[in-house]
N, C-alpha and C positions, 0 to 999 in steps of 0.2 A: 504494500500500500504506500502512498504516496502524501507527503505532508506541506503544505507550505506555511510557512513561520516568518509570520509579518511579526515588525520590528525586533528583527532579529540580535540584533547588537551583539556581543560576543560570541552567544550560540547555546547561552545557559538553556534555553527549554527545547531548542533543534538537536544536541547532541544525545540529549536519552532517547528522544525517537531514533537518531540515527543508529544509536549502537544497540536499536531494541530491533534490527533489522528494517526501518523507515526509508524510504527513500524522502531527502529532505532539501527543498529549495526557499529559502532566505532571502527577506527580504528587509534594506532598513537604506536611511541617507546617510551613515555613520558610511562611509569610503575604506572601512579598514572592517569591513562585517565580511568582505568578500574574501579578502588575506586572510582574516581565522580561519574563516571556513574551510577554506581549501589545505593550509599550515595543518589545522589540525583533523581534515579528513570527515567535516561534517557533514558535508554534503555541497551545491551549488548553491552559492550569494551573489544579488544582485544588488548595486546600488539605485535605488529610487526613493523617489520622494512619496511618501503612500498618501499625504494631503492633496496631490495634483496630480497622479498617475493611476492609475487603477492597475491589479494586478490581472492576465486574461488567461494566464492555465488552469486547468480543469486541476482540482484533486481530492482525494478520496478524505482528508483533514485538515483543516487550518487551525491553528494556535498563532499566539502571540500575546506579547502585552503592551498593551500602547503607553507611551511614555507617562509615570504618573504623579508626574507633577504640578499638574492643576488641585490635586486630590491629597499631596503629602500632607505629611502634618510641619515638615520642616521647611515647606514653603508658606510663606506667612503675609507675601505679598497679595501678587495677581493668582488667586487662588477661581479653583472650576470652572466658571466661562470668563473669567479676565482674561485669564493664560490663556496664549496660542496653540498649546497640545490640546485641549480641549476637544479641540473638533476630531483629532485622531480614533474619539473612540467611535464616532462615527463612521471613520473608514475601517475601523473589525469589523465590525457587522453590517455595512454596507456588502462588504467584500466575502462576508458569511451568507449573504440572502442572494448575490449573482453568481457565487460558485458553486452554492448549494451540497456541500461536501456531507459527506455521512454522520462528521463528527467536528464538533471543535472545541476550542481549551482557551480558553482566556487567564490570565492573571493577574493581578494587581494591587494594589493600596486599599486595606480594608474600606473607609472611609469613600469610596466609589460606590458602594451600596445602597447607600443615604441617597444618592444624587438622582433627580426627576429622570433626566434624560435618561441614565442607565437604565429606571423601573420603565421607561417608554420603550426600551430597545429590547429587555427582556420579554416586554410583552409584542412584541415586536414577531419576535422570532418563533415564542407560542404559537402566535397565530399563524404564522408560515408552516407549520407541522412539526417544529421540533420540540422534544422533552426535553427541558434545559433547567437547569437549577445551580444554586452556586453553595459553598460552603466555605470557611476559614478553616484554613490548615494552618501547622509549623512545621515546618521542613523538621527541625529535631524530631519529630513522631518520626521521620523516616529516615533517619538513619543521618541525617547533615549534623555538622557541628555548629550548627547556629540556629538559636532559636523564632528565627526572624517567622512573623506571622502574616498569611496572603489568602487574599481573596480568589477563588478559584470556579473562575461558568467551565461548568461543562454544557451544550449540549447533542443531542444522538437526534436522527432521523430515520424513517423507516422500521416505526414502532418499537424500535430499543427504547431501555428509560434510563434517565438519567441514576434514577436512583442505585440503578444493578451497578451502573459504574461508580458512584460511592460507597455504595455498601463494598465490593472489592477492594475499593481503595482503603479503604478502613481495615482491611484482614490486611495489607501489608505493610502495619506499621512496625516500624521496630526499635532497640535502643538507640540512643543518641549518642554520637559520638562527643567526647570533652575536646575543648579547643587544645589541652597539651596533645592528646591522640591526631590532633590533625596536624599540631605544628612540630611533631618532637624529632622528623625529618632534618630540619633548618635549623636545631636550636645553635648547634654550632659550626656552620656552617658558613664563615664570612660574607660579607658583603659583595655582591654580584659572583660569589660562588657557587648558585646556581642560577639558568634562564629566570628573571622575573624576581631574585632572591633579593630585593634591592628599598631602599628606604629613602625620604628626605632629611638631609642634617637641619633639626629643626633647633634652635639656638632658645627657643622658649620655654624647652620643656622642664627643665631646670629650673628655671623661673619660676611657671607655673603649676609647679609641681603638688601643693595645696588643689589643684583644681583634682587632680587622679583619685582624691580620696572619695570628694564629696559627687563627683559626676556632674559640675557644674559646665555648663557648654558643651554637656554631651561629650566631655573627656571624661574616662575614664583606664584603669587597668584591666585586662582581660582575668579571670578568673582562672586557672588551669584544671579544672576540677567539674567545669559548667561547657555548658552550649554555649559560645558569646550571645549574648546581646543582638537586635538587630544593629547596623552600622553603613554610614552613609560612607563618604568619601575619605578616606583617611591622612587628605591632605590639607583638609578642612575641620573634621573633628578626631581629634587626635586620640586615638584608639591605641594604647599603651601593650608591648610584649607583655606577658603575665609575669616574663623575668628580668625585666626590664631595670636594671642597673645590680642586679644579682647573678652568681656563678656565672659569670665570665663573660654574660650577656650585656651590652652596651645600653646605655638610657636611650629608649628608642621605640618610635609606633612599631605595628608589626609591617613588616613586606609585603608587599606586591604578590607574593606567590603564596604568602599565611593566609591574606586574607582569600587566596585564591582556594587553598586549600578548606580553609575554614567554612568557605559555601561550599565545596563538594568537589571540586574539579581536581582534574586526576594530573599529577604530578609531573606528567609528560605533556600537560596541556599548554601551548604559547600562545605567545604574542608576535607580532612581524616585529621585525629588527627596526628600530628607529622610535617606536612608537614611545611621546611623554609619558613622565609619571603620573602626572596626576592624570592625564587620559584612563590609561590602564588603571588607573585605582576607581576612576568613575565608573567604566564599565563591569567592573567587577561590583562596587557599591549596584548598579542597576540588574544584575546578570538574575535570572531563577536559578536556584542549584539546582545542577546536574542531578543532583541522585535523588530529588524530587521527580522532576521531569523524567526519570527514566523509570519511577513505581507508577507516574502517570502512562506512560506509553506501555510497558507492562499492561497495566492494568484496560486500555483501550483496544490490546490488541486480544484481551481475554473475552472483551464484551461484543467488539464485534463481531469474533468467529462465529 
C-alpha cells in the first residue's frame, strides 16, 4: 500500500510507514525534506508549497501534521486564525476529501480540538462516509523516551471503524523508555564525535543556572530516571544533559542527536551535510516519533487487511 505524508518535515511519521513495508511519498516547503528522505531511505520527497499547490497522486493513505503553530501553547502571539499556518489545516482535509484514500492519520497540538473549524472538518468528513474519531496519546505509552502528549484523527473508509483501529492501538502499548536509556550511547562521547552529536556553546548557562532548578523559561535539567518532558527547540529553551556538569560531562543542553534519540529515531538516522543547528534542533522539536508512527502503521496495516 501506498502512503502520502503531507508536511512531511524530517520524516518522523513517513519512516514507521516506511519500515512497516509502506510505500511513502512526502511532501513539505522545508527544501531539505527531500535530502532526509532519500539520506535516510524513506521513501520519495517532494518540495511544494501545500497552501498553493495541490497534491494529484492517487493513494491508498494520507497522514500528516500541519504545522501547529497557530494552536501551541508557546505561541502566544498570532494565535488560530491570526497565524498564516492556519489555513494548512484546510489543505489535510481538503486533500483527504479529493484523494479519497482508504485511510488517514492526522497529528497534532492537543489544543486543535477546541477549535470550530476542526469540529466543521470533522464533520466534514463524516459526512463524506468516513468513520473518523480522534484521541490523545503519549508516545511514552509506546515505547519513546519522551512523554510528549498529541492529538491523533484517524479516519477509515469502506465500512472499517475507527474504533477497531484504536482499540488495536491501545493493545500495543508498552514500557517507556528513560531519557538515560536513550542517551547512554553519547554520554561520552565528544563533541561532533558522532553525525548530529553536537551542541551550542551557550555562555548563559552558568549564569542562569538558578533557572534549571525551578523550570522557569521552560529551562530545565532532564531527569535520567523519567521520559523527558515535552520540548521545543533546544536553542531557544534550554533543555539541560541530566549530567550536565557531573562525571566528566561538560555544562551543556543535550545534542542534536539526544534529542534525536530521545523522540525515537534510530541512531543511524541523518541529516544532509551543511544543514544549521538550530535548523536540525527545530525539526526534530516538530518531528512525530518514529516508534509512534511505526505502532500507528502496525496497527493500520492490521485493520485494513
Amino acid at each position: 500500500m501506498n502512503v502520502i505524508d503531507l508536511f512531511a518535515g524530517m520524516g518522523g511519521l513517513a519512516i514507521g510507514f516506511a519500515r512497516e513495508g509502506f510505500g511513502v511519498i512526502g511532501y513539505d516547503i522545508n527544501p531539505l525534506s527531500w535530502k532526509i528522505f532519500r539520506i535516510n531511505k524513506i521513501g520519495e520527497a517532494r518540495v511544494q508549497d501545500l497552501s498553493k499547490k495541490r497534491v494529484t497522486e492517487r493513494a491508498d493513505i494520507v497522514t500528516g501534521g500541519p504545522p501547529c503553530r497557530p494552536w501551541s501553547c508557546i505561541n502566544i502571539t498570532r494565535r488560530r486564525s491570526k497565524h498564516p499556518d492556519y489555513r494548512l489545516l484546510d489543505s489535510f482535509f481538503s486533500h483527504v476529501l479529493e484523494i479519497k484514500p482508504v485511510a488517514f492519520l492526522l497529528e497534532n497540538v492537543l489544543p486543535l480540538k477546541s477549535d470550530h473549524k476542526f469540529e466543521k472538518w470533522m464533520d466534514r468528513v463524516r459526512k463524506s462516509g468516513y468513520s473518523t474519531e480522534f484521541r490523545v496519546i503519549k508516545y511514552s505509552d509506546f515505547g519513546a523516551a519522551t512523554s510528549r502528549r498529541r492529538l491523533i484523527v484517524a479516519g477509515f473508509a469502506d465500512g472499517v471503524s475507527v474504533e477497531e483501529f484504536f482499540f488495536k492501538l491501545e493493545e500495543l502499548r508498552t514500557e517507556s523508555k528513560t531519557v538515560m536509556e536513550a542517551i547512554r550511547p553519547f554520554i561520552h562521547i565528544e563533541k561532533k564525535g558522532f553525525p548530529d552529536h553536537e551542541w551550542p556553546e551557550l555562555k548563559t548557562i552558568k549564569k542562569y543556572e538558578r533557572y534549571y532548578r525551578t523550570g522557569k523559561f521552560g529551562w530545565y535539567r532532564l531527569d535520567p530516571d523519567r521520559p523527558a518532558p515535552s520540548f521545543g527547540n533546544v536553542m531557544k529553551t534550554y533543555i539541560l544533559h541530566p549530567l550536565a556538569g557531573v562525571n566528566g560531562v561538560p555544562l551543556r543542553v543535550i545534542s542534536i542527536r539526544e534529542a534525536m534519540s530521545i523522540m525515537g529515531f534510530d541512531n543511524d538516522f541523518r541529516f544532509p551535510d551543511g544543514c544549521g543547528m538550530s535548523i536540525r534542533y527545530q525539526m526534530v522539536a516538530d518531528a512525530v516519533s518514529p516508534v509512534f508512527s511505526r505502532v500507528c502503521a502496525k496497527t493500520m496495516k492490521k485493520v485494513l487487511k
